[in-house]
N, C-alpha and C positions, 0 to 999 in steps of 0.2 A: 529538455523537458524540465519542469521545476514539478519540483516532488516537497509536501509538508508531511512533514508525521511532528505531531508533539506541537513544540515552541520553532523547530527544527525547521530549515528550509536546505533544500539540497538542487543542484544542476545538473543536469546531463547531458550533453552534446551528443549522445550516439540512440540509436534508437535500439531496446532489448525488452524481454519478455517480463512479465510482470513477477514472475520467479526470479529472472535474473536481479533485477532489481531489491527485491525481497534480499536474494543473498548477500549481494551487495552491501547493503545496509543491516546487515546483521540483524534482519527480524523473521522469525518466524508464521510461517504465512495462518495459521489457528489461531496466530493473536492477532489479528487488522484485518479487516473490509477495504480493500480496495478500491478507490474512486476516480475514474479517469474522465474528465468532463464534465463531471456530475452524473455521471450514471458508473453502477459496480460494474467489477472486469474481476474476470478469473484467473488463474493462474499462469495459463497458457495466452494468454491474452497479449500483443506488442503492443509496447508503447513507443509513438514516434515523439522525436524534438520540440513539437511543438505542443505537445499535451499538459496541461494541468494535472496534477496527480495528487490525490489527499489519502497518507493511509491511517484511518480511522481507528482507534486499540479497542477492541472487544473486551469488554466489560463481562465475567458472567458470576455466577454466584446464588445465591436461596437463601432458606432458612432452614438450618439444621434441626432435625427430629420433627418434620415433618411428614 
């Protein structure tokens, strides 16, 4: 599967759950939106070898003393 996060492009020859993957790459799944095909996946979700994968970084944030 080809996996982007960032500037980043990564490969995977095996097929594994979107957790594993997460761990894998050392991010924590509260910070990315998951994108397998163009549609979100959850955590428990496999990914096979031939999938597109984008993990997107959440953004969050306000205005204080509001």
């Amino acid at each position: 599967m080809r996996v982007r996060y960032g500037q980043q492009e990564y490969e995977f020859a095996e097929r594994m759950s979107v957790r594993k993957l997460l761990e894998r790459l050392g991010v924590l799944p509260e910070t990315v939106v998951v994108v397998r095909n163009e549609e979100i996946v959850t955590e428990d979700e496999m990914l096979d070898i031939n999938d597109e994968v984008e993990l997107i970084r959440v953004v969050s944030g306000g205005r204080a003393g509001v």
